[in-house]
PQR file with spaces between the fields and no chain letter, atoms N, CA, C, O and H, PARSE charges and radii, in Angstrom:
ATOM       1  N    UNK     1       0.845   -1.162    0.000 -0.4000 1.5000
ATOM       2  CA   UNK     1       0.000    0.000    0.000 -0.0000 2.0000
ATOM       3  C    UNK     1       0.901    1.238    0.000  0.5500 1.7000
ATOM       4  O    UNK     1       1.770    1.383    0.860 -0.5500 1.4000
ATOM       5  N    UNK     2       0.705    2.038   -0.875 -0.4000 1.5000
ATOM       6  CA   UNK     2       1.145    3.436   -1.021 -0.0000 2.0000
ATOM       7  C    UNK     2       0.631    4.483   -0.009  0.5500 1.7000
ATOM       8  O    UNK     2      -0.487    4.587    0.496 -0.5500 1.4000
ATOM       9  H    UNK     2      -0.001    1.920   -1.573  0.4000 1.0000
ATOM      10  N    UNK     3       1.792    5.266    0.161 -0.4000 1.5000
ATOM      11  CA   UNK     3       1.142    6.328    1.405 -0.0000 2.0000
ATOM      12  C    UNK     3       2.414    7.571    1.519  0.5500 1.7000
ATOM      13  O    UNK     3       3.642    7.506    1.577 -0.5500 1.4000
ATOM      14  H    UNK     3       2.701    5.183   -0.249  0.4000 1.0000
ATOM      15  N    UNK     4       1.591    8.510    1.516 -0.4000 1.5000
ATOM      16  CA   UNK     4       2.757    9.263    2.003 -0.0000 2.0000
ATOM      17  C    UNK     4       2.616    9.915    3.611  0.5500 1.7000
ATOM      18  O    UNK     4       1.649   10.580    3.981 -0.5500 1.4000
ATOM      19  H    UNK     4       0.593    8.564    1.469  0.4000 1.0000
ATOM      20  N    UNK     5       3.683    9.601    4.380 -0.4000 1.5000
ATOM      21  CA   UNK     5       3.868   10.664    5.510 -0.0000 2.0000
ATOM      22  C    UNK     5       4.517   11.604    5.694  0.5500 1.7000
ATOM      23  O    UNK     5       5.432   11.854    4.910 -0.5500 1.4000
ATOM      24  H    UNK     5       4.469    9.060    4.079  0.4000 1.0000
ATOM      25  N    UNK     6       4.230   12.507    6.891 -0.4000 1.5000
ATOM      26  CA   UNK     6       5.098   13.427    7.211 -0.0000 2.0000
ATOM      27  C    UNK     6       5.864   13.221    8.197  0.5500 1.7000
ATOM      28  O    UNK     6       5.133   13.085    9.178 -0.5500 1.4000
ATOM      29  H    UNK     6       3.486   12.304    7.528  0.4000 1.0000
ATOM      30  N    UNK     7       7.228   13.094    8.569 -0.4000 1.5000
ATOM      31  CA   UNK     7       7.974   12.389    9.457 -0.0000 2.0000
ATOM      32  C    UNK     7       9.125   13.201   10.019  0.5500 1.7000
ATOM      33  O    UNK     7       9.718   13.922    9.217 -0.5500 1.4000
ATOM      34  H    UNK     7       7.822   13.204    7.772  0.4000 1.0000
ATOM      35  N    UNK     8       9.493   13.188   11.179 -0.4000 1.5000
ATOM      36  CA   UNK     8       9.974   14.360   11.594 -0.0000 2.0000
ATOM      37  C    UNK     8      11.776   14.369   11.273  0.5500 1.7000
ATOM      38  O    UNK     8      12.466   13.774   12.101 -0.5500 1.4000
ATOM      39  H    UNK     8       9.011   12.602   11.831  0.4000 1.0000
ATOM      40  N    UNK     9      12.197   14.772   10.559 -0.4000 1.5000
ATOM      41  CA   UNK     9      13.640   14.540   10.048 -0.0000 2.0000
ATOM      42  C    UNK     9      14.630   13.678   10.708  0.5500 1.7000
ATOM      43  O    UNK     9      15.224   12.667   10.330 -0.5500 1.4000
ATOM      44  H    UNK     9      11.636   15.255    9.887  0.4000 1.0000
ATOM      45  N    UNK    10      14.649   14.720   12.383 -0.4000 1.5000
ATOM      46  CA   UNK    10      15.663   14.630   13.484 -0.0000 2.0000
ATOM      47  C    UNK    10      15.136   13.048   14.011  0.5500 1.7000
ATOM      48  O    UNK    10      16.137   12.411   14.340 -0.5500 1.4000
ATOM      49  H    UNK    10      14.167   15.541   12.690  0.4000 1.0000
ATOM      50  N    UNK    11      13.992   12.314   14.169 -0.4000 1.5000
ATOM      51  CA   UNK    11      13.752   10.927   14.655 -0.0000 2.0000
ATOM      52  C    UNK    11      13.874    9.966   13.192  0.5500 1.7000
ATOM      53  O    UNK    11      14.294    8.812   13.268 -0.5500 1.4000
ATOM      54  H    UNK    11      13.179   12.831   13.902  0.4000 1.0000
ATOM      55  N    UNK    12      13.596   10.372   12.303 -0.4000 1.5000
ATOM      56  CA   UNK    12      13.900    9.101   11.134 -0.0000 2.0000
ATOM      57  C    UNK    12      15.936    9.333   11.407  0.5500 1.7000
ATOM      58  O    UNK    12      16.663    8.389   11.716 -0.5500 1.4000
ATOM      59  H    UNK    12      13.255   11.310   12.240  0.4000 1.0000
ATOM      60  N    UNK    13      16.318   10.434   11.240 -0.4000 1.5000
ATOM      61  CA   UNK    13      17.571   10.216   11.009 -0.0000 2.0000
ATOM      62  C    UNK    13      18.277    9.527   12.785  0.5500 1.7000
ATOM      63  O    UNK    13      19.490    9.316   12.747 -0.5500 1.4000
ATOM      64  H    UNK    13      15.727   11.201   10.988  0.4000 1.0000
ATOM      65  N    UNK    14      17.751    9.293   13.834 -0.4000 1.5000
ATOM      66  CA   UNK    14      17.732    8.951   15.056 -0.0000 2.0000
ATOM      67  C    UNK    14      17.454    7.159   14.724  0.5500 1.7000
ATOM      68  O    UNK    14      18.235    6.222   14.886 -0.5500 1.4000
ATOM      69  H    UNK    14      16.766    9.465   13.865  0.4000 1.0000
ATOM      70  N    UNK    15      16.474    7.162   14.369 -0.4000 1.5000
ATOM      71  CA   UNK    15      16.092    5.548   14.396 -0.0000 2.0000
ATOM      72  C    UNK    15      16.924    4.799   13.199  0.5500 1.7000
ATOM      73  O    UNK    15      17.278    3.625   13.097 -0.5500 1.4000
ATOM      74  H    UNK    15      15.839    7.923   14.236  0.4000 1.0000
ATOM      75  N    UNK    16      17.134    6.124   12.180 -0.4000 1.5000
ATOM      76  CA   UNK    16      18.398    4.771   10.927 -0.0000 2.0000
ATOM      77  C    UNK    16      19.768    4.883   11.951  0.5500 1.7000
ATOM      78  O    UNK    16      20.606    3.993   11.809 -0.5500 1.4000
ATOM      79  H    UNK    16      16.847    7.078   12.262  0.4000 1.0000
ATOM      80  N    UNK    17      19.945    5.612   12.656 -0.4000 1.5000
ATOM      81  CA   UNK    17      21.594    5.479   13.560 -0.0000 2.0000
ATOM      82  C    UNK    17      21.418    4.173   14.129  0.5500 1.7000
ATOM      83  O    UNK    17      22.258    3.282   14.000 -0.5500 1.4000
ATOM      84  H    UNK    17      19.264    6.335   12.771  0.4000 1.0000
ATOM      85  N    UNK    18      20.006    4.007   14.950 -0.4000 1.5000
ATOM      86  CA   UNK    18      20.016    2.669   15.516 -0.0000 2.0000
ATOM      87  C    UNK    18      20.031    1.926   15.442  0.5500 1.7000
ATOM      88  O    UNK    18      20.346    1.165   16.356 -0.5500 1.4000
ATOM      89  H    UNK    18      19.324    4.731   15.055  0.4000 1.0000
ATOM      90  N    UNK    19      19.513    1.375   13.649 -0.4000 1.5000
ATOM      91  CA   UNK    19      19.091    0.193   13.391 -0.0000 2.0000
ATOM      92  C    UNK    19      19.805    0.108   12.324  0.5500 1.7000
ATOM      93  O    UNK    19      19.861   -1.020   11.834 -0.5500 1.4000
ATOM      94  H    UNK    19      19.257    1.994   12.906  0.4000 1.0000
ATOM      95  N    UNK    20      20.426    1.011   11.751 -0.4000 1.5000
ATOM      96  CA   UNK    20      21.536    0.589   10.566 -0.0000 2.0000
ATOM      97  C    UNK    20      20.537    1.006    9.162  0.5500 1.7000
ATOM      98  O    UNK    20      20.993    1.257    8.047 -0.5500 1.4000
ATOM      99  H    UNK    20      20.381    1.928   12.149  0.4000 1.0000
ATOM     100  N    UNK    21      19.153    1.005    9.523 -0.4000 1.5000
ATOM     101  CA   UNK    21      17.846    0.923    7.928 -0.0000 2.0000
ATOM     102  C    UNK    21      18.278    2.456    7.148  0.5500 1.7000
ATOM     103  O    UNK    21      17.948    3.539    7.632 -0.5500 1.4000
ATOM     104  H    UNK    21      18.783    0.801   10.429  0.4000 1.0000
ATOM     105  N    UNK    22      18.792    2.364    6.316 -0.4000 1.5000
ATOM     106  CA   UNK    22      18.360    3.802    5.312 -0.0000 2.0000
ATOM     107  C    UNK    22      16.826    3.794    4.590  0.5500 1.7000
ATOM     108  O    UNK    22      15.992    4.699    4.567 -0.5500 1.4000
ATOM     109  H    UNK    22      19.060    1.484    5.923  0.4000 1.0000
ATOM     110  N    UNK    23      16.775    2.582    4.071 -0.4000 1.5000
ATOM     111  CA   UNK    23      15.359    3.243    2.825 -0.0000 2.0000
ATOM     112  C    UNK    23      14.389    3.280    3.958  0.5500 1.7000
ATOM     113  O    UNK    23      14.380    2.456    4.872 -0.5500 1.4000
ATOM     114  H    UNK    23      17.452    1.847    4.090  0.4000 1.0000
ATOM     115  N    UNK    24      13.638    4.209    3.848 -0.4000 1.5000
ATOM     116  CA   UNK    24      12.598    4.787    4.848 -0.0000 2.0000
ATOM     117  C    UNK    24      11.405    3.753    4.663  0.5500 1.7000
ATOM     118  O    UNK    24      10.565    3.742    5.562 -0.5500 1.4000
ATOM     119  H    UNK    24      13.645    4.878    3.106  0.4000 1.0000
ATOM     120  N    UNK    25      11.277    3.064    3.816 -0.4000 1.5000
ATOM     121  CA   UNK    25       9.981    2.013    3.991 -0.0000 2.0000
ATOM     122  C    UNK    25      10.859    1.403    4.839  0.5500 1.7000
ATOM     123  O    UNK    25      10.770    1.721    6.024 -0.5500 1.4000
ATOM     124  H    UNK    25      11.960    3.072    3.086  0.4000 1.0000
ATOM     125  N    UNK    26      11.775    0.518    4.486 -0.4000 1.5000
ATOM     126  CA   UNK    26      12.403   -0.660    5.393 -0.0000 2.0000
ATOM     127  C    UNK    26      12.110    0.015    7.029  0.5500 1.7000
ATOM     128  O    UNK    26      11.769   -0.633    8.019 -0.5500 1.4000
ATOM     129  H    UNK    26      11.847    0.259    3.523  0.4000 1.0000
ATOM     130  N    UNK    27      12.337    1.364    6.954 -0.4000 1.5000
ATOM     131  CA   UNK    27      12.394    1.652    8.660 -0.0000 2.0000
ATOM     132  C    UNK    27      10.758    1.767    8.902  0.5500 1.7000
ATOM     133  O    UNK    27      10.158    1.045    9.698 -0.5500 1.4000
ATOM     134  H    UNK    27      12.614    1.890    6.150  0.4000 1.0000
ATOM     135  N    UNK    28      10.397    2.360    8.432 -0.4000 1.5000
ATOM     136  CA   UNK    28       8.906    2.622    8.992 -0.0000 2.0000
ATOM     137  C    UNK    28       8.055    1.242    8.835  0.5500 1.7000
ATOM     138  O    UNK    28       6.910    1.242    9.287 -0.5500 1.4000
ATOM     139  H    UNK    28      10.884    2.947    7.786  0.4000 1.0000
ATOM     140  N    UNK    29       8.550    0.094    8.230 -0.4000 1.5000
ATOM     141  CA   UNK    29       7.847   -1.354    8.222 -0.0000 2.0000
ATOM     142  C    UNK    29       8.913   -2.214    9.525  0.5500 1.7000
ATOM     143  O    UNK    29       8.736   -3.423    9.672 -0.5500 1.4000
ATOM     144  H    UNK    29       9.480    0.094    7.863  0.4000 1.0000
ATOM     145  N    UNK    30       9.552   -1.777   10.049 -0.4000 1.5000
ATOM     146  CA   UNK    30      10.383   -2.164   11.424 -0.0000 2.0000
ATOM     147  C    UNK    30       9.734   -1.291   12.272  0.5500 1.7000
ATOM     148  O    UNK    30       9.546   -1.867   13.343 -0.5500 1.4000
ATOM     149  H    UNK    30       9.697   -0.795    9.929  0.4000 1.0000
ATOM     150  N    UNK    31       9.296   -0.138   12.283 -0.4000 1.5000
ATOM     151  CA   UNK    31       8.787    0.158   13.323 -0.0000 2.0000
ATOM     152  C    UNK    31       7.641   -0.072   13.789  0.5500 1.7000
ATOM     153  O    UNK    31       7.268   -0.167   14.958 -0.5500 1.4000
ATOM     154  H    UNK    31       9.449    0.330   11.413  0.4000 1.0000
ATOM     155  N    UNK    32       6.714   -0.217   12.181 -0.4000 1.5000
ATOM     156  CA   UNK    32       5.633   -0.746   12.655 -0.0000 2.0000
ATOM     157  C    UNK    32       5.138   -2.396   13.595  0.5500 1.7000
ATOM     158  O    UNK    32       4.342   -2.828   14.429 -0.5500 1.4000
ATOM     159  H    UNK    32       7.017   -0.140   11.231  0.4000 1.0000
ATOM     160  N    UNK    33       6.354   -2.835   12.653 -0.4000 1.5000
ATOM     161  CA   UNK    33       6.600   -4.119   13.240 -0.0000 2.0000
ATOM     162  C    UNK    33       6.406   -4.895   14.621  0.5500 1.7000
ATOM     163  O    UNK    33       5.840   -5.926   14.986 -0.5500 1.4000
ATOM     164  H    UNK    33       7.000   -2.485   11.975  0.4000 1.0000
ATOM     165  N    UNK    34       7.365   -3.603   15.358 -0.4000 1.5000
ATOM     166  CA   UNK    34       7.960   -3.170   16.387 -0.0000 2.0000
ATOM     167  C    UNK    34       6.910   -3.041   17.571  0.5500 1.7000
ATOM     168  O    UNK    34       6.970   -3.692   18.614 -0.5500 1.4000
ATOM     169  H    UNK    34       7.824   -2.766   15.061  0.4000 1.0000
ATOM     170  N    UNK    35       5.583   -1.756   17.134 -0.4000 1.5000
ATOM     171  CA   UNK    35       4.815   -1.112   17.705 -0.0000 2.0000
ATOM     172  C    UNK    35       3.599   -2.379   17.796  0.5500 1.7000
ATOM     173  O    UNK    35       2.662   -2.232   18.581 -0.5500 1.4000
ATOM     174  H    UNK    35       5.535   -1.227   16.287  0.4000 1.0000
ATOM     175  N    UNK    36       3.693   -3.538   16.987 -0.4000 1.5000
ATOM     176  CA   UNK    36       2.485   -4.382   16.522 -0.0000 2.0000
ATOM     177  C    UNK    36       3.307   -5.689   17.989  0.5500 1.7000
ATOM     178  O    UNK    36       2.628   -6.201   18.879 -0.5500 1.4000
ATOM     179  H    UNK    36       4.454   -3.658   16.349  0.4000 1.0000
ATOM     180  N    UNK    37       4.268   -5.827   17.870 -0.4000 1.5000
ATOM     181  CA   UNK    37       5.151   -6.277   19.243 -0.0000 2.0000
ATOM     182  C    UNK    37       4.568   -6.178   20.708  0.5500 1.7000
ATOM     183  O    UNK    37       3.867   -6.764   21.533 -0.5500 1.4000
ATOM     184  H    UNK    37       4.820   -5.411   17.148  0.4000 1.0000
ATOM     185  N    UNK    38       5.310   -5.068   20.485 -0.4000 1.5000
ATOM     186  CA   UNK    38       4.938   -4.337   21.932 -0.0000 2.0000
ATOM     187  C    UNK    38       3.618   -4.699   22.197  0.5500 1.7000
ATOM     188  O    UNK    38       3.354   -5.608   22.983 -0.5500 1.4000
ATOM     189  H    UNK    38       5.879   -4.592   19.815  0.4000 1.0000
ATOM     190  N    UNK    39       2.459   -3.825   21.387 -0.4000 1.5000
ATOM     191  CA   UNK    39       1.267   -3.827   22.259 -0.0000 2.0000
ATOM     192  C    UNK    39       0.674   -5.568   22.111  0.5500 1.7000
ATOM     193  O    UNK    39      -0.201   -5.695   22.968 -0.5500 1.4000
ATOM     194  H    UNK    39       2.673   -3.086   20.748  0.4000 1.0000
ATOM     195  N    UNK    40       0.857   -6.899   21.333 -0.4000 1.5000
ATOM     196  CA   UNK    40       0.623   -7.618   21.589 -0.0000 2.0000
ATOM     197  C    UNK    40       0.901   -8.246   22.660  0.5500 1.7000
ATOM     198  O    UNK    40       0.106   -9.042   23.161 -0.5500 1.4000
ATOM     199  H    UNK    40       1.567   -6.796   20.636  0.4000 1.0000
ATOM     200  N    UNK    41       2.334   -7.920   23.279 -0.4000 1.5000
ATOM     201  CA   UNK    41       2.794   -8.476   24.250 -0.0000 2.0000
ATOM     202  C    UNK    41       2.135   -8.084   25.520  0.5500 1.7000
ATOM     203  O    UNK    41       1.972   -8.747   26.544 -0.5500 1.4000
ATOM     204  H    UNK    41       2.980   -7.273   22.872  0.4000 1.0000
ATOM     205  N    UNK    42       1.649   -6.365   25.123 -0.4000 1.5000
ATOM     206  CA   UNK    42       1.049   -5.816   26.200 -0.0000 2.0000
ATOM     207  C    UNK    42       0.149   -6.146   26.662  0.5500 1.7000
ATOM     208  O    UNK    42       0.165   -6.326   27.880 -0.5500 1.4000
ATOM     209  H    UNK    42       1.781   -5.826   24.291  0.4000 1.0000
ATOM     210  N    UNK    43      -1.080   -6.384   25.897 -0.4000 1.5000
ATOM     211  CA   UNK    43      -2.564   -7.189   25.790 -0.0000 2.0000
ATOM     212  C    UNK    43      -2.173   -8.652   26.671  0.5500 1.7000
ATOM     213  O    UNK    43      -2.690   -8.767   27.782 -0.5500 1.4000
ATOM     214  H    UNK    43      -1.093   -6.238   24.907  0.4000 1.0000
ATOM     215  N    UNK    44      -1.156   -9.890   26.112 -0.4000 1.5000
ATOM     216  CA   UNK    44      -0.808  -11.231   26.910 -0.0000 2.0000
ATOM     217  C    UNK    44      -0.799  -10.882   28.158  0.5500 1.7000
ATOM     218  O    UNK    44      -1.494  -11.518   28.952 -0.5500 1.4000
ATOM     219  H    UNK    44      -0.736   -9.797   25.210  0.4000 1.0000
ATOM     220  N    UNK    45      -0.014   -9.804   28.588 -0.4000 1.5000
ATOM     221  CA   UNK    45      -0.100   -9.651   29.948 -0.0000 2.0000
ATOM     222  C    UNK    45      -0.775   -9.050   30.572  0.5500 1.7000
ATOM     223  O    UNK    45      -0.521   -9.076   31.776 -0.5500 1.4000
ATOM     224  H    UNK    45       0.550   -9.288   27.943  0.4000 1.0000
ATOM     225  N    UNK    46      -1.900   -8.252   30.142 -0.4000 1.5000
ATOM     226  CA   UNK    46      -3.372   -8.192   30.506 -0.0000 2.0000
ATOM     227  C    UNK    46      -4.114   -9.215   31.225  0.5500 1.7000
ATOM     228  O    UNK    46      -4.879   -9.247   32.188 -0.5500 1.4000
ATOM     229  H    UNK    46      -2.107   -8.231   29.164  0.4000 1.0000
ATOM     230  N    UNK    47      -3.413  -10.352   30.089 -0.4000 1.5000
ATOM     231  CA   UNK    47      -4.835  -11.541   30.332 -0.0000 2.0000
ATOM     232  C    UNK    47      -4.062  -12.471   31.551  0.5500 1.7000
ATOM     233  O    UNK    47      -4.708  -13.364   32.101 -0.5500 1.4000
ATOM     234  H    UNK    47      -2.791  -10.326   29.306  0.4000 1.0000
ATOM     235  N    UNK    48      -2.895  -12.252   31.867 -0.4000 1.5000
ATOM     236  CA   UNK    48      -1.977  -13.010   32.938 -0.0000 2.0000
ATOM     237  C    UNK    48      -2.805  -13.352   34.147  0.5500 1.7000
ATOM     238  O    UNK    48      -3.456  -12.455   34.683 -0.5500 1.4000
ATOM     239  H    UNK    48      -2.371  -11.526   31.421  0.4000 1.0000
ATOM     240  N    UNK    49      -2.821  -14.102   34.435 -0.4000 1.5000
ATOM     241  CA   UNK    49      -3.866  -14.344   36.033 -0.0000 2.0000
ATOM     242  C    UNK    49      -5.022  -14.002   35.845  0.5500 1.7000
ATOM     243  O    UNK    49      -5.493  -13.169   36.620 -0.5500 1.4000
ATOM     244  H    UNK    49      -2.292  -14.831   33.999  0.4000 1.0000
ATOM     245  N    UNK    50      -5.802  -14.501   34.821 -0.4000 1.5000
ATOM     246  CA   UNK    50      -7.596  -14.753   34.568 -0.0000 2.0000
ATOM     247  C    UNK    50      -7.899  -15.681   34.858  0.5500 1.7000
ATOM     248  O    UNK    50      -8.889  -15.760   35.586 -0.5500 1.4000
ATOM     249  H    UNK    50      -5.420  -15.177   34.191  0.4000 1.0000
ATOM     250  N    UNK    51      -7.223  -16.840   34.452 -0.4000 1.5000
ATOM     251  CA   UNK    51      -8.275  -18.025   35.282 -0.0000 2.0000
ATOM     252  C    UNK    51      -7.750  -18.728   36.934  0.5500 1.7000
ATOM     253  O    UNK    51      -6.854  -19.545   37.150 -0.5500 1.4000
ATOM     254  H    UNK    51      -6.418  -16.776   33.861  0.4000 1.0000
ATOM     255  N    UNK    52      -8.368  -18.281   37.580 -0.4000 1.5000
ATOM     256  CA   UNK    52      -7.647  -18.242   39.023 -0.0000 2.0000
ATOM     257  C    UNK    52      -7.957  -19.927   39.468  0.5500 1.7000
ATOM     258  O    UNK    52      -7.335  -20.460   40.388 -0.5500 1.4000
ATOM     259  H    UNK    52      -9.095  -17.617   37.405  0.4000 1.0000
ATOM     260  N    UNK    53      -9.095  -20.703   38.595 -0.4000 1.5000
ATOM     261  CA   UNK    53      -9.335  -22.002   38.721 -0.0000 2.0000
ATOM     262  C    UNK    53      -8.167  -22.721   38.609  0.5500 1.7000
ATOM     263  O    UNK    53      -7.735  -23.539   39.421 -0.5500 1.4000
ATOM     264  H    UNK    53      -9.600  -20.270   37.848  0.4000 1.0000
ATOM     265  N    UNK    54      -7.555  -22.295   37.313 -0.4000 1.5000
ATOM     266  CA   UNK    54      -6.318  -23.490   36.587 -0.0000 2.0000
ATOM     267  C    UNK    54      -5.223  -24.041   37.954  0.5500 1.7000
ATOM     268  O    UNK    54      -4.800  -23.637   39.037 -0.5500 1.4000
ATOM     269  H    UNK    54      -7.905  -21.630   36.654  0.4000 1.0000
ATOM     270  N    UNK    55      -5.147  -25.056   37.170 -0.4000 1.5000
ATOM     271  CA   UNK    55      -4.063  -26.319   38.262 -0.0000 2.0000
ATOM     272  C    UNK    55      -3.496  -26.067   37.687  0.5500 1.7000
ATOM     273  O    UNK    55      -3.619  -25.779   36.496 -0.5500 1.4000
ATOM     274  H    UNK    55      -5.491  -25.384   36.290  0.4000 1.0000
ATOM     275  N    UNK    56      -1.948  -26.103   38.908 -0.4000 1.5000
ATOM     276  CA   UNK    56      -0.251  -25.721   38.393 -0.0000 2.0000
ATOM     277  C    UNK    56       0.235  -26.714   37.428  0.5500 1.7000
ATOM     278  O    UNK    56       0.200  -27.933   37.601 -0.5500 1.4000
ATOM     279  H    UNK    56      -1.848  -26.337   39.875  0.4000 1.0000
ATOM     280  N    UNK    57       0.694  -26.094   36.391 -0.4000 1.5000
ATOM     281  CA   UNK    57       1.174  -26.613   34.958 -0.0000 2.0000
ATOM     282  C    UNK    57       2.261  -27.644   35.814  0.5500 1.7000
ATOM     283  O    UNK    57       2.693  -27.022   36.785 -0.5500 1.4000
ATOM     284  H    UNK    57       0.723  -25.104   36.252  0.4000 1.0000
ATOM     285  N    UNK    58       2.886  -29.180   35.729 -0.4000 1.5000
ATOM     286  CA   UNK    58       3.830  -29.783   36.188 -0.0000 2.0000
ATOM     287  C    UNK    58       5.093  -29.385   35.214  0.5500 1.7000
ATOM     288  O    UNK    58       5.125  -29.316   33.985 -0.5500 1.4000
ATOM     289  H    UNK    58       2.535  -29.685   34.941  0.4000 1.0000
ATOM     290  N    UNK    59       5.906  -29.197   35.982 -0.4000 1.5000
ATOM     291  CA   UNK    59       7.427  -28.866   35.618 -0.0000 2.0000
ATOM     292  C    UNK    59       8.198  -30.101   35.004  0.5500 1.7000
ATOM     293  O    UNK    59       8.064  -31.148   35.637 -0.5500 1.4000
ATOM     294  H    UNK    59       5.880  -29.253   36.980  0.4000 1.0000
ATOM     295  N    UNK    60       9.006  -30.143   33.838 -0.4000 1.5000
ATOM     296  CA   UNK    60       9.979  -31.075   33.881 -0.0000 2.0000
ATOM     297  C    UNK    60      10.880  -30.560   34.595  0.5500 1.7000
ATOM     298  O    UNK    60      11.121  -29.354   34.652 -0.5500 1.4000
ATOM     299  H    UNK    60       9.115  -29.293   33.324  0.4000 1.0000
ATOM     300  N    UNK    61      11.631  -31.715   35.390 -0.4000 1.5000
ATOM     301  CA   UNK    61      13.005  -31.447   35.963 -0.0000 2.0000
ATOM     302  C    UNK    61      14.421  -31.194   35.044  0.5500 1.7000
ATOM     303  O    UNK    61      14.552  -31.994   34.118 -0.5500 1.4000
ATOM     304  H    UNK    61      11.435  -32.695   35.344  0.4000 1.0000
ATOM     305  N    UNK    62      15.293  -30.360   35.167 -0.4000 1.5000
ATOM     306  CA   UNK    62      15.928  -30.785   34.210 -0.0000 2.0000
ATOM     307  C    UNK    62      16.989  -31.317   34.481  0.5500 1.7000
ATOM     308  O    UNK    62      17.275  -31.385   35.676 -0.5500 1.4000
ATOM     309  H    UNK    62      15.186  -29.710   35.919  0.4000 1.0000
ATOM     310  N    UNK    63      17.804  -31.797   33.617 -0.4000 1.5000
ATOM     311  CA   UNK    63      18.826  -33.334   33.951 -0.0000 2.0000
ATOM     312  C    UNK    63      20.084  -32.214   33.718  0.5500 1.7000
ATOM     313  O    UNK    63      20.134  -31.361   32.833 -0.5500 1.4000
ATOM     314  H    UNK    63      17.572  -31.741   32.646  0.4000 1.0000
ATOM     315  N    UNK    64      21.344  -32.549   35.060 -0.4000 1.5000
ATOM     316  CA   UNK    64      22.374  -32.042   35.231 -0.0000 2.0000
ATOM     317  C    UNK    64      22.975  -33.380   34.474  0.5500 1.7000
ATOM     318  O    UNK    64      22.534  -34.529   34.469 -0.5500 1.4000
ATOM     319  H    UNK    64      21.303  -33.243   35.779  0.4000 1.0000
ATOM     320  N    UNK    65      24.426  -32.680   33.683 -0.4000 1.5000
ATOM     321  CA   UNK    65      24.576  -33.461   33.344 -0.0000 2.0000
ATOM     322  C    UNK    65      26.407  -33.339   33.915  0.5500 1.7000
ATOM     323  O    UNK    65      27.189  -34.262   33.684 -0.5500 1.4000
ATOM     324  H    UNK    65      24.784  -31.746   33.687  0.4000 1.0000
């Protein structure tokens, strides 16, 4: 999909220092990436401790070797 934004010079040229990306799609499809990350992860741990019923998952032990 085609699009144009307006993007603030001083943070695109901030986020290619960080990540090494010049072509500005490559960066702005990492950031989106990025932002689609985060808040999924954020939401999982929303749902952390909802079912207060559930029995403790059994552990494997693990083998010293």
């Amino acid at each position: 999909m085609r699009t144009t934004l307006a993007l603030d010079d001083n943070l695109v040229a901030k986020a290619q220092a960080f990540t090494g990306l010049t072509e500005k799609s490559a960066l702005v499809r990492e950031a989106l990436n990025a932002l689609i990350e985060r808040e999924s992860a954020h939401r999982l741990a929303l749902l952390g401790g909802s079912e207060p019923a559930l029995e403790p998952v059994p552990r494997r032990k693990s083998v010293r070797m």
